[in-house]
C-alpha positions as CSV (number, residue, x, y, z in Angstrom):
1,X,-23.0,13.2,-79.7
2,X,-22.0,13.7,-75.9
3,X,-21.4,10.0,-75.9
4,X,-18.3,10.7,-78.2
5,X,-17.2,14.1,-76.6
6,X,-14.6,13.9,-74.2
7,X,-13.3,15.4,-71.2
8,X,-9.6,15.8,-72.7
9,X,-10.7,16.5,-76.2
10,X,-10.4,20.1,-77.3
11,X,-9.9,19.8,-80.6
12,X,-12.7,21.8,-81.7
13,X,-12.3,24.6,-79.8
14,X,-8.8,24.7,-81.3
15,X,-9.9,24.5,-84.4
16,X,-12.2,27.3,-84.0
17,X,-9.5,29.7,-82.7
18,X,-7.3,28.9,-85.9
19,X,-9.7,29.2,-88.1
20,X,-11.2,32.7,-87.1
21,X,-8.6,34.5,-85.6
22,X,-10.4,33.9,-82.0
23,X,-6.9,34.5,-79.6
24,X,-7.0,33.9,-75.8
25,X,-5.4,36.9,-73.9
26,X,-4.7,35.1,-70.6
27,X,-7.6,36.6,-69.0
28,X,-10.7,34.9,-68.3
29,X,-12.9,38.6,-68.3
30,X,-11.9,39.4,-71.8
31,X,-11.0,36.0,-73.6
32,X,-13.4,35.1,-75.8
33,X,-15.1,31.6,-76.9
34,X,-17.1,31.2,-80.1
35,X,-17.4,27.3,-78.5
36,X,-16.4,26.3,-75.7
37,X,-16.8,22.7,-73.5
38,X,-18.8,22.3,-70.5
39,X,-19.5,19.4,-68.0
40,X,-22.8,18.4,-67.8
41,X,-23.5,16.5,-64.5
42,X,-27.1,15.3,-63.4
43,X,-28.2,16.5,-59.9
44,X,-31.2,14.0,-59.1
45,X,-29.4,10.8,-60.4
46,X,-27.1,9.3,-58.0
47,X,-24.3,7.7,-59.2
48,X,-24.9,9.5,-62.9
49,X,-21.4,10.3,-64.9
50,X,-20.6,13.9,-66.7
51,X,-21.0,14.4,-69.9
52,X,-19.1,17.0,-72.2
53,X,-20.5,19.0,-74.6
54,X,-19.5,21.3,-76.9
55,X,-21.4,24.8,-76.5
56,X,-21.9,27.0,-79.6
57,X,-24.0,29.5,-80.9
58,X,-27.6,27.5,-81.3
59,X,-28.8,29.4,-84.6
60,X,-32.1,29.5,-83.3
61,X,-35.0,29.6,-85.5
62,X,-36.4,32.5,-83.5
63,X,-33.6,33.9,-81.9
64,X,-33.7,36.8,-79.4
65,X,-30.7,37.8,-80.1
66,X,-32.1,39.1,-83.2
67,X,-35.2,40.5,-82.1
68,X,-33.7,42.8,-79.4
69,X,-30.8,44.5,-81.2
70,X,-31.4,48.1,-82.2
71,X,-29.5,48.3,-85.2
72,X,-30.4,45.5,-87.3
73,X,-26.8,43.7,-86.6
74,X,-27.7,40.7,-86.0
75,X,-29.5,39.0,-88.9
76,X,-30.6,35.4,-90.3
77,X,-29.5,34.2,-93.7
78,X,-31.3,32.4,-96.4
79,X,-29.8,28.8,-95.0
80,X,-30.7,29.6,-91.0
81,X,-27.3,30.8,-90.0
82,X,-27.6,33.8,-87.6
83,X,-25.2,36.3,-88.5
84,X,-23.6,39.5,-86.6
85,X,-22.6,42.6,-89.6
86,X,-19.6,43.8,-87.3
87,X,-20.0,47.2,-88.7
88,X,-23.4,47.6,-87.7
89,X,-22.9,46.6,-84.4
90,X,-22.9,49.4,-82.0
91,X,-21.7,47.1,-78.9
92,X,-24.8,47.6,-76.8
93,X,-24.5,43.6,-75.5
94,X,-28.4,43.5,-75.5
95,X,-27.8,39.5,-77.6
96,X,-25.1,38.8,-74.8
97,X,-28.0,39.5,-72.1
98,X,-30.9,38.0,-75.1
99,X,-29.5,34.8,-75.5
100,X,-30.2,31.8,-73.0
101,X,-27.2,30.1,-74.2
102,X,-24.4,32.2,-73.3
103,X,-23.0,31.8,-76.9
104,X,-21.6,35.3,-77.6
105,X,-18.9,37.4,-76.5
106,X,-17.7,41.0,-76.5
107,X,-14.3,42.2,-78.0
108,X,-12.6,43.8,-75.3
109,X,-9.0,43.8,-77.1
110,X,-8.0,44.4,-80.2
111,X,-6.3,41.3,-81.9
112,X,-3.1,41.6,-83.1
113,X,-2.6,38.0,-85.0
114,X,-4.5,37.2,-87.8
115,X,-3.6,34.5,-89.7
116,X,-6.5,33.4,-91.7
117,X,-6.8,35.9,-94.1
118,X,-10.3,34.3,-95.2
119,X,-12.1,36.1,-92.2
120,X,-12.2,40.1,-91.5
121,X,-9.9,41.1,-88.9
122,X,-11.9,41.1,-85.4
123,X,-13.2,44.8,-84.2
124,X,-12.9,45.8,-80.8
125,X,-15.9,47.2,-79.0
126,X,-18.5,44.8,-80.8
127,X,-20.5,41.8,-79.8
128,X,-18.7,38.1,-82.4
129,X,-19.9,34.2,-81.8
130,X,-19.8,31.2,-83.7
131,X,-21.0,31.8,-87.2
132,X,-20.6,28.0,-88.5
133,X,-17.4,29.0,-90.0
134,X,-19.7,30.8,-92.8
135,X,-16.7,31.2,-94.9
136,X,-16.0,27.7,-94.9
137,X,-19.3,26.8,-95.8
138,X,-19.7,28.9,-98.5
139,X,-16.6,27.0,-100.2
140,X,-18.9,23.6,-99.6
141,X,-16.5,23.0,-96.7
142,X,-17.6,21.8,-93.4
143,X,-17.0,24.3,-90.1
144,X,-13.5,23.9,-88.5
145,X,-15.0,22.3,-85.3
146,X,-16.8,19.3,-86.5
147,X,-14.0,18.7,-89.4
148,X,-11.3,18.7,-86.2
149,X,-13.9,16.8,-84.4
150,X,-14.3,14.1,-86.6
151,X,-10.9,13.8,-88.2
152,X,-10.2,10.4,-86.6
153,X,-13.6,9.4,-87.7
154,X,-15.5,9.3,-84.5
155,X,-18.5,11.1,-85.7
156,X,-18.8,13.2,-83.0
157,X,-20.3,16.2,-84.8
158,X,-21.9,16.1,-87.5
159,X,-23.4,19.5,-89.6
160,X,-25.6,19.4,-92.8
161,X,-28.9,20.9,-94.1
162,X,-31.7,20.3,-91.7
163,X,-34.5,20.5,-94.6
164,X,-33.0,18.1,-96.8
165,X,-34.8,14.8,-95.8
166,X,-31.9,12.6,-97.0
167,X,-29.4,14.7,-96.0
168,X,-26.6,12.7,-93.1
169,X,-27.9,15.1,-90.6
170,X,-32.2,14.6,-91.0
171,X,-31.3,11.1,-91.2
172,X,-29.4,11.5,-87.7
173,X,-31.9,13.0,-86.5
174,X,-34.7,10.4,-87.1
175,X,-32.3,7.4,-86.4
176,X,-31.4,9.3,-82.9
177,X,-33.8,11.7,-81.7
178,X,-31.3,13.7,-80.0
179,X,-32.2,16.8,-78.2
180,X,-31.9,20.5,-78.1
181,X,-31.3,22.7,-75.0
182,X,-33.7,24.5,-73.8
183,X,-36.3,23.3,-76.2
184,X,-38.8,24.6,-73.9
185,X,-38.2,28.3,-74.6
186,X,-39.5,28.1,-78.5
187,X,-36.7,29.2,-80.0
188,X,-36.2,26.2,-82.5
189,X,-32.3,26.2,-81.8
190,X,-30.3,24.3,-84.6
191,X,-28.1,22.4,-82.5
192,X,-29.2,19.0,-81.6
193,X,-27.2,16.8,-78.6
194,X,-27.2,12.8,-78.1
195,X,-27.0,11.7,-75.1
196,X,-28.4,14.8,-72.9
């Protein structure tokens, strides 16, 4: 919900770091950001005040990224999360250039912390991005970002099953109508924003 996000707040890109071993270098050309916050401020509306928004891989529905990489790397699972097998990945960056969101980055360096042991150590020479903290998920855990996010109870970020119908999340989305980047390129991206 943009109207929630703030300028100061980066406690989900923290979180995010932590959680999979994401380090910043001190270098803007090889630092890399599975999320990441942007200001969003309207051209053609005078007087119109920035928004924030937290920028993520979109787990399209038909996403690009998928469709142009040579080996296979990138796949979808069962439950719609997009997915990069780091040991098929040859580094070519063809889903860096594929996807319209900016959402992935390439591992220039290799990391030298790695404190949670719950996610594989981070290769160097491959293409990584936000995977919905898949780990976390498969323990019925929420990602690191929206459980940071929300931790004071603003309900900032909220993440659930889209094709349950009762689910917080589809009910959101009906209350709401937020919308999705893009949505004019067909890609059925999984990320939904309020207040865009």
């Amino acid at each position: 919900d943009a109207n929630l996000c703030t300028e100061k707040c980066h406690e989900c890109t923290h979180a995010c770091r932590i959680e999979n071993n994401v380090p910043l270098f001190g270098d803007e050309k090889i630092d890399a950001y599975w999320i990441r916050k942007v200001t969003a401020t309207p051209k053609y509306i005078e007087g119109a005040e920035s928004i924030y928004l937290p920028m993520l891989c979109n787990h399209c529905e038909h996403a690009p990224c998928e469709h142009v990489c040579p080996v296979a790397a990138t796949f979808t699972r069962k439950d719609g999360i997009v997915l990069i097998d780091k040991h098929r990945c040859i580094g070519c960056r063809y889903c860096m250039i594929a996807c319209p969101y900016k959402a992935r980055t390439f591992v220039f360096k290799k990391t030298t912390k790695w404190t949670n042991k719950d996610v594989p150590k981070r290769s160097k020479g491959v293409v990584e991005k936000c995977n919905f903290c898949v780990q976390r998920i498969d323990q019925q855990r929420l990602p690191a970002c929206v459980e940071a996010c929300n931790k004071t109870g603003e309900k900032a970020m909220i993440f659930g099953n889209l094709k349950d119908r009762d689910s917080e999340i589809s009910q959101y989305l009906r209350k709401y109508a937020p919308k999705r980047l893009r949505e004019d390129l067909g890609l059925e991206p999984k990320v939904f924003y309020r207040g865009i």
